[in-house]
N, C-alpha and C positions, 0 to 999 in steps of 0.2 A: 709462960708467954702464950697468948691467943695464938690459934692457928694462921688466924689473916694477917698478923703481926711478926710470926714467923716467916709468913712465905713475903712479906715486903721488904724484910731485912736479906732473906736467899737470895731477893731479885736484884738487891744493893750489888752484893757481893759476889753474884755470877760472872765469872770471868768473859772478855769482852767477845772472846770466841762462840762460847757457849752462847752467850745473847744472840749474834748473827745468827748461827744455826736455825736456834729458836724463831728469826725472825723469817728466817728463811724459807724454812715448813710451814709458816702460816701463811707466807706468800703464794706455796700452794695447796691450801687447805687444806693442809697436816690439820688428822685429829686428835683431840684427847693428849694432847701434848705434857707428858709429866717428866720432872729433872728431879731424880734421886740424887740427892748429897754425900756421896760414899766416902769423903777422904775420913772420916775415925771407921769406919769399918773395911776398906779394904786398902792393898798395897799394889794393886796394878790398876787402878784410876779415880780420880775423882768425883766424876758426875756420869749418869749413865742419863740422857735424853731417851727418852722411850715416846713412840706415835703411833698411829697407825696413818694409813691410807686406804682407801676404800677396794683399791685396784692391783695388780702388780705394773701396768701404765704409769699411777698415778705416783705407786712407791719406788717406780725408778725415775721417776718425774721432780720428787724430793729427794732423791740422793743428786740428782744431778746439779740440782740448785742449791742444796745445801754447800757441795763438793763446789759449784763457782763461786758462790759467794766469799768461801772460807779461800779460798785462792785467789782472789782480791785483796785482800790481807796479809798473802804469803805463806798461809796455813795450808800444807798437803796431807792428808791422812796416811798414817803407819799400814795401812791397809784397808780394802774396801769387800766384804764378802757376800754371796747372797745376790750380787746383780743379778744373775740370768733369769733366775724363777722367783723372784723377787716376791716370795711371799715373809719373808724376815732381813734386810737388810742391814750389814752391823756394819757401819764406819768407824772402824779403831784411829783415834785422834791422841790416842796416849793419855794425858791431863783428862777424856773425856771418850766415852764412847756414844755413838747415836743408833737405836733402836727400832730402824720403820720395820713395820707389820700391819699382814693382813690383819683383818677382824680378829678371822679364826686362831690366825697363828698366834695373836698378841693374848687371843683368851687362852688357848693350850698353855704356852711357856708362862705366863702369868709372872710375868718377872718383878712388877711392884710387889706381887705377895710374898716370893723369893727373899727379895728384900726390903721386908715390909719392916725391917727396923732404921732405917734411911729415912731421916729428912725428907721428906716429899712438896713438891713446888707444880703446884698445875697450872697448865697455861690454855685455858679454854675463854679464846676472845674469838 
């Protein structure tokens, strides 16, 4: 299966959670936006959303909207880490985790390489 026929069938089947997030980081110009597909390779979640932000302003600016949007829904996170210094912030959502990072910190931990055997879904609109 093509790559661009993979990632249209991901985008079928993204749970409706995950889409809000997604949309919700582009409402604040989250960049580089990538949804690894973990459920055949791990057992504590399915989808890791990985972004950056340009700022820690801007990356507590998308946890914050991410975090209302998803509470519009009913959806609260198992845990939110990384607010103060906000150069990596991890919203643990269980079924899904979200990934904002600076530049630098998203190039250091390099977590698509990590898990560069995942399903990969980019959302650069």
């Amino acid at each position: 299966m093509s790559s661009s026929r993979t990632q249209k069938l991901l985008k079928k089947i993204l749970p409706r959670d995950v889409k809000i997030s997604i949309k919700a980081a582009q409402d604040i110009k989250a960049e580089n936006i990538v949804v690894l597909a973990l459920h055949e390779l791990s057992s504590f979640t399915d989808y890791f959303i990985v972004m950056h932000g340009n700022s820690g302003k801007q990356n507590i600016a998308l946890c914050n909207n991410i975090e209302r949007e998803l509470r519009n829904i009913k959806v609260k996170p198992l845990s939110v880490e990384g607010r103060q210094h906000a150069e990596w912030v991890l919203m643990d959502y269980g079924n899904f985790i979200i990934h904002i990072f600076t530049p630098d910190m998203r190039q250091y931990y390099a977590l698509e390489k990590l898990w560069g055997d995942a399903p990969k879904l980019a959302y650069c609109e």
